[in-house]
N, C-alpha and C positions, 0 to 999 in steps of 0.2 A: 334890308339885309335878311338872308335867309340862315337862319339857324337850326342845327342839328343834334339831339339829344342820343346820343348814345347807352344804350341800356340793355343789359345780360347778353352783350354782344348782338346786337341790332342796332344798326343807325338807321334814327328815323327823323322826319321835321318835327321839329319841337313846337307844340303847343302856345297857344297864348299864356296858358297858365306854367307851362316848363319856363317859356322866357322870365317871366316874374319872377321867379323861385331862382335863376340864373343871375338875374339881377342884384335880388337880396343877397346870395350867397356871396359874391364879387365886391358889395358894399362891406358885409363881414368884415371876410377877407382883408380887405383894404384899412379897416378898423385895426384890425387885429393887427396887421403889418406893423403900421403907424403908431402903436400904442408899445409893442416889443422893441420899434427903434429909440423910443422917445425913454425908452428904460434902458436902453443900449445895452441889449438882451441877442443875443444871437439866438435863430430855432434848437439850437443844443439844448443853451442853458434856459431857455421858457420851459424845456420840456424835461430838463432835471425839476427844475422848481415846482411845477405844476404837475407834472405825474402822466401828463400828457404826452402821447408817443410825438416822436418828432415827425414822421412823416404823415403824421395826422396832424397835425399843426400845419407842414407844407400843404395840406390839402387842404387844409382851412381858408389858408391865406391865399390862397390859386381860385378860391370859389369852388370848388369838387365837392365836400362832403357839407352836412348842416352841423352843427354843434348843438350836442342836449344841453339841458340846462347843468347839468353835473361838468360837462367840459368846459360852460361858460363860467361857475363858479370858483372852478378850478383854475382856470385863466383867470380871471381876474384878479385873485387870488395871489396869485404869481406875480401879476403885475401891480401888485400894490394896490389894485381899485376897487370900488366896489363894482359888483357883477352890474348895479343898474348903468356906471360911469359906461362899463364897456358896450352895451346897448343904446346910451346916448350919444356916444360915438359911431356907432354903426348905423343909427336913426341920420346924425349929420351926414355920415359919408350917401347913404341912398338917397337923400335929396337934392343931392348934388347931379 
């Protein structure tokens, strides 16, 4: 499969090390989904509670953007857990 990294308006083939970074962001993502549902949390209301913009939250959960450690403590936060639960979760989801 050939993949494309798009970047300040250039598409280019993406790197071994872009796909990596692609990967982990996508496992996040999928974290981060999985944990908002299982609170039966819509992206609104994660993003009243957390402080976190909502459509950085969609970017999160899409794999687009990485989260600092302040957006992870902030989620987690939100979601009742501790920031390490939501990393052991994104740890499960990428070995998948």
């Amino acid at each position: 499969m050939i993949i494309f990294n798009y970047q300040k308006g250039v598409l280019k083939l993406a790197t071994n090390d872009d796909k990596k970074k692609l990967i982990e962001l996508l496992a996040f993502g999928r974290a981060l989904r999985r944990l908002r549902k299982v609170n039966q949390l819509t992206q609104d209301e994660l993003s009243l509670y957390s402080r976190v913009d909502r459509s950085y939250i969609s970017e999160l959960e899409n794999g687009e953007k990485a989260p600092s450690l302040l957006t992870i403590i902030s989620l987690a936060n939100a979601l009742h857990i501790k920031p390490s639960v939501l990393i052991e979760n994104f740890e499960m989801e990428f070995k998948e």
